[in-house]
N, C-alpha and C positions, 0 to 999 in steps of 0.2 A: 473439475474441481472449481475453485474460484482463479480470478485474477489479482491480481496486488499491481497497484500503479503509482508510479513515485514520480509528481509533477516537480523538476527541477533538484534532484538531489541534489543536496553539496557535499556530503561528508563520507567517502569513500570506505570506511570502514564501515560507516551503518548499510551502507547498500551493499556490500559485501555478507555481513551479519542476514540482512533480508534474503541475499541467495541463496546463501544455505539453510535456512528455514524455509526457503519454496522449496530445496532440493527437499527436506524431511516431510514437505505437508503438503507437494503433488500442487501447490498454486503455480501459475504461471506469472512470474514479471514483466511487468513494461515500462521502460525508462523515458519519459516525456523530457524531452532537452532543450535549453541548453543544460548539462552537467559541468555540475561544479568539480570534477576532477574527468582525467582520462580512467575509462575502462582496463586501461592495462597497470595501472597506475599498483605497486607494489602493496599500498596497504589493504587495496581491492579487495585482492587474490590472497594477502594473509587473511582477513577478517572470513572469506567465503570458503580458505582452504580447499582442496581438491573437490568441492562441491560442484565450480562453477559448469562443467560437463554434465554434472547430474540436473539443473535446474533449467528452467525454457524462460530467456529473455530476447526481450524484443525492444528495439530502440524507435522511438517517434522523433522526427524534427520540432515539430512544434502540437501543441495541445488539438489542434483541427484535427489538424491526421490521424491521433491518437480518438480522435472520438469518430470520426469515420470507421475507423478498425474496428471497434467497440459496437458498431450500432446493430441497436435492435439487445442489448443485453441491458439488465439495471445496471445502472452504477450510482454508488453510497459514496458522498463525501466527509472521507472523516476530518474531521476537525472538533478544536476546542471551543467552536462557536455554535458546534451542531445541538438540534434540537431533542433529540430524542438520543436516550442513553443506547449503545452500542448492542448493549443484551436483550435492547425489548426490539427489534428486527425478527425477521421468521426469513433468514437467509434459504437461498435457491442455488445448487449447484447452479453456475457460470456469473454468478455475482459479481460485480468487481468492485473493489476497494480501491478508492483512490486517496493518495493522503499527500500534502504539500511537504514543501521541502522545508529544512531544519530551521534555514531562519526566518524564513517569513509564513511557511505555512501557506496555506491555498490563497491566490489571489482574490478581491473580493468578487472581482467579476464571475472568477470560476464557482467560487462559492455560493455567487447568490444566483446561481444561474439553474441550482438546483432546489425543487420543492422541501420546505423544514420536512417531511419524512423522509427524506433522504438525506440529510444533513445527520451525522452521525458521532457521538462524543464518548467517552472515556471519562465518566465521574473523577473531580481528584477535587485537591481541598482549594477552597477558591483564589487562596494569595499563590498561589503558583501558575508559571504560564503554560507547560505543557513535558508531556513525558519525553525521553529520549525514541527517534523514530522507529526504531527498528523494532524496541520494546513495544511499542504503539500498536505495530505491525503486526505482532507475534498475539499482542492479547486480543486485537481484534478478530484475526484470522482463525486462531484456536478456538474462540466462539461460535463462528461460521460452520468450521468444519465439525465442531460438537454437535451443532444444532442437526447433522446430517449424516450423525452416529459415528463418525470418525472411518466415513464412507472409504476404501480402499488401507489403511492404517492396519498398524498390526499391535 
């Protein structure tokens, strides 16, 4: 399927929200750290409820490692800076999505370290700075897996 990769979460109920939508959509997670909360951390595990066994996450120390693991697969960064709208991609089973964390969003190093066709955005109306992440997650990923007939899904 694809990956979902969450450069520095902070906010433990959206990373919890993101598990149990890899557990319903077959993506696998990876957590690029440091995290802004514990893994065990109570509203984790309410927000993922009994999901977090059903879903595949994997923790990185820092963003190298996380792309070493990664090499040799595309990976889209999404962001509100990205060049090309989300929908016009022609996603590839083992894709990965990688999306920055709540408050600051990808750094610009990570960001500009990728080609604008791979910089990847979520149309919204321009006085706004960006949607809630897990939503972000969910609309881009469902795209992915559309474009690939809802490959394994029932």
């Amino acid at each position: 399927m694809f990956d979902i990769a969450l450069y520095e979460p902070q906010i433990a109920p959206n990373t919890g929200n993101i598990i149990r939508l890899c557990a319903n959509n077959g993506c696998s997670l990876h957590l690029i750290e440091p995290l802004g909360f514990d893994l065990e951390e109570k509203k984790l595990r309410r927000a993922g409820l009994d999901y977090g066994d059903m879903a595949r996450v994997a923790r990185y120390p820092d963003y190298a490692t996380f792309l070493q693991a990664m090499e040799g697969k595309r990976i889209f960064a999404c962001t509100t800076k990205g060049s090309s709208h989300f929908h016009q991609v022609n996603y590839q089973k083992g894709d990965v999505l990688l999306f920055g964390s709540e408050t600051s969003g990808l750094p610009d190093a990570v960001r500009e370290s990728f080609p604008a066709q791979r910089k990847i955005r979520i149309p919204m109306f321009p006085s706004n700075r960006s949607l809630n992440l897990s939503n972000a997650v969910a609309i881009i990923t469902y795209e992915a897996w559309r474009q690939i007939g809802f490959d394994g899904g029932s």
